[in-house]
N, C-alpha and C positions, 0 to 999 in steps of 0.2 A: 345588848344589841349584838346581832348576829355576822360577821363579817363571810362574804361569799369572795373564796377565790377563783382567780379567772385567772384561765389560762393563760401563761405568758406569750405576747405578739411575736410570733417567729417570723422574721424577717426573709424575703425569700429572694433570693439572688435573680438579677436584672438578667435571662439567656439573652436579650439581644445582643450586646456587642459580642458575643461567644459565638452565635449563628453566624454574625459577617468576618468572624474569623473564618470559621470555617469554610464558609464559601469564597473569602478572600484564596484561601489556600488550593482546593477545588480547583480556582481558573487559574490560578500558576501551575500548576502540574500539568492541566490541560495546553497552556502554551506551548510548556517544555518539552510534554511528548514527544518521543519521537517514534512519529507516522507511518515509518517504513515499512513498520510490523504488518499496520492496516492494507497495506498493497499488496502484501504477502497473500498468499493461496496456499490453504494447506492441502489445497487435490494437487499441487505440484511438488513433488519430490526431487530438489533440486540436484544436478549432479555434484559431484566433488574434485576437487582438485586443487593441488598442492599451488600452482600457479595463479589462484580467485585471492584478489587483493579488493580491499575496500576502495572504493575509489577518493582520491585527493582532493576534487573539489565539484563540491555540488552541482548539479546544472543549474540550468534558468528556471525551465520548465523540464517537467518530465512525463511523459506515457508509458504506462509500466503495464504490460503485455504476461499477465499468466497462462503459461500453455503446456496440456496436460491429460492426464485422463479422466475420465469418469470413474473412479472405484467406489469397492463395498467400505463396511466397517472395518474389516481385517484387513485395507489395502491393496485389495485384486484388480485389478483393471478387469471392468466388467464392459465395458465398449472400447475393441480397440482403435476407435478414431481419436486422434486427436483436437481439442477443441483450445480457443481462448476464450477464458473466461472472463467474464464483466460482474461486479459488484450486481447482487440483486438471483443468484442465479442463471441468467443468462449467459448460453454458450453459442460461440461460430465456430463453426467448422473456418481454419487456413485458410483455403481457398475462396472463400465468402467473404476475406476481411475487406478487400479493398474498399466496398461503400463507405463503410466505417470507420476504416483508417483515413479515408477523403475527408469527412467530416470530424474526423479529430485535428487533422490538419488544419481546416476551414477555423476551428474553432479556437488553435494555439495562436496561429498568426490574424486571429480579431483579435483577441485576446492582448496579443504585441503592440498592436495597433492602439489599442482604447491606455496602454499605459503607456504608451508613444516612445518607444525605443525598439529596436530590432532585436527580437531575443531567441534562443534556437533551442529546440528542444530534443532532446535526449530522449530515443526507444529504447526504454529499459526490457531485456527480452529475460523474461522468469521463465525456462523450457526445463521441462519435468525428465528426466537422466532418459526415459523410454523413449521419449519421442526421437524421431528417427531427424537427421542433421539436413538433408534435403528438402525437409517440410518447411524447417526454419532459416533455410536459405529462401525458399519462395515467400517466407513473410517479411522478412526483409526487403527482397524484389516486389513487396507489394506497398511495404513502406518506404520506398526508394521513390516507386511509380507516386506516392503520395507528396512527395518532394521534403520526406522526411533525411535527414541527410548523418545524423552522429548516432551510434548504436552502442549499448552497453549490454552485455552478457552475464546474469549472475549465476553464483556457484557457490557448494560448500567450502569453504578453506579445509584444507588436512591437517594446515599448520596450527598445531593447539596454541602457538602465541599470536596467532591474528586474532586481533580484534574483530568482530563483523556487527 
């Protein structure tokens, strides 16, 4: 009598609980991020100064304002107007912000409103080293007119022991 060998049954490892590891790990990173990067504009070349500290404590709420050129690949400023840029592409010219900053306004304090406490929001101003210091005093004067009231200014630090 003739005996037929048969392949031995290889046992094949369970990937599920492997897959909701890893995606357990996925949404923790995703929490921990930190976002600020995302606000960032890289058409903004930000100035530098020895004086640009991180700031001590978070705001409530924040509007963070990129303003800046249009340039090429090599970094040319190929329109000298200045613009603030919006997620999506979308640029205003300064002088055109007020509807806009009206309706960011409109939209922090609902916002304060539906989680029922008075909360104040912070105009983070990202202004790219070019732009000229009269443009971003009228954006301020336009976020002022918006009944936007505490402003932050960011910058490179010079200092190689600052964190940022």
């Amino acid at each position: 009598m003739r005996f037929h060998k048969h392949d031995p049954f290889l046992p094949e490892a369970d990937m599920t609980p492997m897959i909701d590891v890893v995606f357990q790990l996925i949404a923790f990173f995703m929490v921990i991020i930190n976002f600020e990067a995302t606000q960032a504009d890289e058409r903004v070349k930000l100035p530098s100064s020895d004086l640009a500290r991180p700031t001590k404590v978070k705001p409530d709420q924040e509007l963070v304002l990129n303003i800046g050129f249009v340039r090429d690949k090599e970094g040319n400023i190929t329109d000298p107007e200045p613009y603030v840029f919006y997620p999506g592409d979308e640029k205003i010219r300064i002088p055109d912000m007020a509807d806009r900053l009206n309706l960011e306004s409109q939209f922090f304090q609902k916002k304060g409103e539906l989680a029922g406490e008075e909360l104040t929001t912070t105009v983070i101003i990202r202004a790219d080293a070019d732009v000229p210091t009269g443009l971003i005093q009228e954006l301020i004067k336009l976020c002022r007119q918006a009944k936007f009231e505490k402003f932050a200014l960011k910058a490179k630090s010079e200092d190689p022991n600052t964190l940022r």
